[in-house]
C-alpha positions in Angstrom: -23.9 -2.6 4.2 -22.6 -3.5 1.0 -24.9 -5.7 -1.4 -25.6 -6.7 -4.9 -26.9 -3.1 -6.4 -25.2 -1.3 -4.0 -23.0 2.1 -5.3 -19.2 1.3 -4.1 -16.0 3.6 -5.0 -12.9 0.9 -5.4 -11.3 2.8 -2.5 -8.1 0.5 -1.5 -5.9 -1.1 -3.6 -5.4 -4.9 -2.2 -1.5 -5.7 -1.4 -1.9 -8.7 -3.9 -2.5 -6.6 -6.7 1.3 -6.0 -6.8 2.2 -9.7 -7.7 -0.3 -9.6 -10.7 1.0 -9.7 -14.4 1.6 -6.0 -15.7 -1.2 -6.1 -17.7 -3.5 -7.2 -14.7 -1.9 -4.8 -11.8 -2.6 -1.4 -15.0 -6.6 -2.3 -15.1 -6.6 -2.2 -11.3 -4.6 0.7 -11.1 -6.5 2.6 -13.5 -10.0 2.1 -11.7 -8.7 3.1 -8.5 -11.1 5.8 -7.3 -14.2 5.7 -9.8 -17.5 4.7 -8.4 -19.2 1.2 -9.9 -22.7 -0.8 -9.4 -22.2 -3.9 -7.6 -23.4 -6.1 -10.1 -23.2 -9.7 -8.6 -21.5 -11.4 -6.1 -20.1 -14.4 -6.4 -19.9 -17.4 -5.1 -16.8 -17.0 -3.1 -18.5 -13.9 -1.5 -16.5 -11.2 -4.2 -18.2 -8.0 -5.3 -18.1 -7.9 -8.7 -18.0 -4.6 -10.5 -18.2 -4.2 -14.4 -15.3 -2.2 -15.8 -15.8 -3.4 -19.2 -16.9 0.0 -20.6 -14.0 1.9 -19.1 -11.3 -1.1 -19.5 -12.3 -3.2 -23.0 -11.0 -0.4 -25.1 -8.4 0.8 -23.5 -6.3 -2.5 -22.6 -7.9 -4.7 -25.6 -10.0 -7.6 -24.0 -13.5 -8.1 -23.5 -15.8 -8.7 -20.6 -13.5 -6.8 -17.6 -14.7 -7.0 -14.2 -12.8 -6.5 -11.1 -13.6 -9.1 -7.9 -13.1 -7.3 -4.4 -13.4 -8.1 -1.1 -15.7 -5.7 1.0 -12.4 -3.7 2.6 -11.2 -2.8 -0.6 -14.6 -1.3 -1.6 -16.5 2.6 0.0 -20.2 2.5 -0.1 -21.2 5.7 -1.9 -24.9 7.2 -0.6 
């Protein structure tokens, strides 16, 4: 069971991602596949894992995490 500290790979990309601005739908496309710590999870029941080190850089903003839903995510042993 997934759960805040939890090792998840961002496994499947959600079918919404496609209606997201350009910029938005390239950060989720670009962590497709890497493995994350489940930092938090919020308060509409989202796990949140911190891209920021991989993402900040890269696409210029600060702060990047990405919010999925449990189906999205594969808890890694």
């Amino acid at each position: 069971m997934i759960q805040s500290g939890s090792t998840v790979r961002f496994a499947r990309m959600p079918e919404w991602v496609a209606d997201l601005p350009d910029k938005s739908r390239r950060v989720f496309e670009f962590r497709l596949g890497p493995t994350y710590r489940i930092g938090e999870i919020d308060c509409h029941g989202l796990f949140v894992l911190d891209v920021s080190t991989d993402i900040d850089k890269r696409f210029g903003s600060f702060g990047n995490d990405l919010r999925l839903e449990a189906g999205f995510l594969e808890e890694v042993a």
